[in-house]
C-alpha positions in Angstrom: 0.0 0.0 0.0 1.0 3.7 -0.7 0.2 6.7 1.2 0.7 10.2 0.5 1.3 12.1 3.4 2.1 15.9 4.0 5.3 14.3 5.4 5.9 12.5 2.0 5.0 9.1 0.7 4.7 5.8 3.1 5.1 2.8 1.6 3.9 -0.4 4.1 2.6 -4.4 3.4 -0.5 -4.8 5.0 -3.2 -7.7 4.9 -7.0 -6.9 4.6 -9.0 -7.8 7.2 -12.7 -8.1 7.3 -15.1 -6.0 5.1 -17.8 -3.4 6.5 -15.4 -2.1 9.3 -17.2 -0.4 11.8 -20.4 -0.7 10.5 -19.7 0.8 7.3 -20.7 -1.4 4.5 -17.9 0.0 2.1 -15.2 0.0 4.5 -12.2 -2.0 4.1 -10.1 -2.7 7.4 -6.6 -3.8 7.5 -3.3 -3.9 9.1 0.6 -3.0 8.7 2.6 -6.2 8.4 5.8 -4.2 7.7 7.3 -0.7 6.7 10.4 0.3 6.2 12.4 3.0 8.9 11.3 6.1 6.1 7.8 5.0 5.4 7.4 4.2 9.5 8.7 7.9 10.5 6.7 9.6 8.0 3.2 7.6 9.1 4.1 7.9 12.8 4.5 12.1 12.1 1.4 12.1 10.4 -0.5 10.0 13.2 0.5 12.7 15.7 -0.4 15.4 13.4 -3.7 14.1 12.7 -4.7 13.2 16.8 -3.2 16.6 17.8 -5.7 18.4 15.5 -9.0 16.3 16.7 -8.8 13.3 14.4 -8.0 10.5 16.8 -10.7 8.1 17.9 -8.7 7.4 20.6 -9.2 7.9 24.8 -7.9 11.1 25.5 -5.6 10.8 28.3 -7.1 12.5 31.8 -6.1 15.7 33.0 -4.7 16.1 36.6 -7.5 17.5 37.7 -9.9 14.6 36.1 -7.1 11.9 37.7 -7.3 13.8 41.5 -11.1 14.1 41.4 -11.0 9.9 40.1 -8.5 8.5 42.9 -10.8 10.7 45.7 -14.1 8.9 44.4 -12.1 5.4 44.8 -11.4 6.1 47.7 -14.6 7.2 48.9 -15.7 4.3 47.4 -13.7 1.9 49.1 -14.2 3.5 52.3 -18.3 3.2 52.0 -17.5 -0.5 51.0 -15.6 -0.7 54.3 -18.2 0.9 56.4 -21.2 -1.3 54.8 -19.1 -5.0 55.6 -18.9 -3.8 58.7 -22.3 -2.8 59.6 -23.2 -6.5 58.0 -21.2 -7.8 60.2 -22.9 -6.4 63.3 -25.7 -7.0 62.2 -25.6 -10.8 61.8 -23.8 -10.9 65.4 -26.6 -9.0 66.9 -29.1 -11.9 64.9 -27.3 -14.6 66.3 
């Protein structure tokens, strides 16, 4: 396969996969069996080129803020988890 890139021409083998890719009837998926150094530097250049301008389809990595808020609600989490085993656990002594 050949690609023309803004970073110049990529040239890769790649085997086809199955047909209607994502639910798209006409789409064709496939995969990169090998590329030489050139061809691998050029696609990798215009990989980050295309995710840094929005085209990516893949997770965004969380900020610090989003990662902060995440760990406290685990926590919080855990500790209700914690408190609830334990109020079980009284609760079947005081039954028996």
């Amino acid at each position: 396969m050949e690609l023309n890139t803004v970073f110049g021409r990529v040239t890769a083998h790649i085997e086809f996969l199955q047909n209607g890719a994502d639910g798209m009837p006409l789409a064709q998926a496939f995969r990169f069996l090998g590329m030489d150094d050139t061809s691998s530097e050029r696609f990798d250049a215009a990989a980050r080129q295309m995710q840094s301008s929005g085209f990516s389809d893949a997770e965004e990595k969380g900020n610090a803020f989003s990662d902060l808020a995440s760990k406290g609600l685990s926590r919080l989490r855990d500790s209700i988890r914690r408190i609830s085993e334990m109020i079980d656990s009284d609760r079947t002594k005081a039954e028996s």
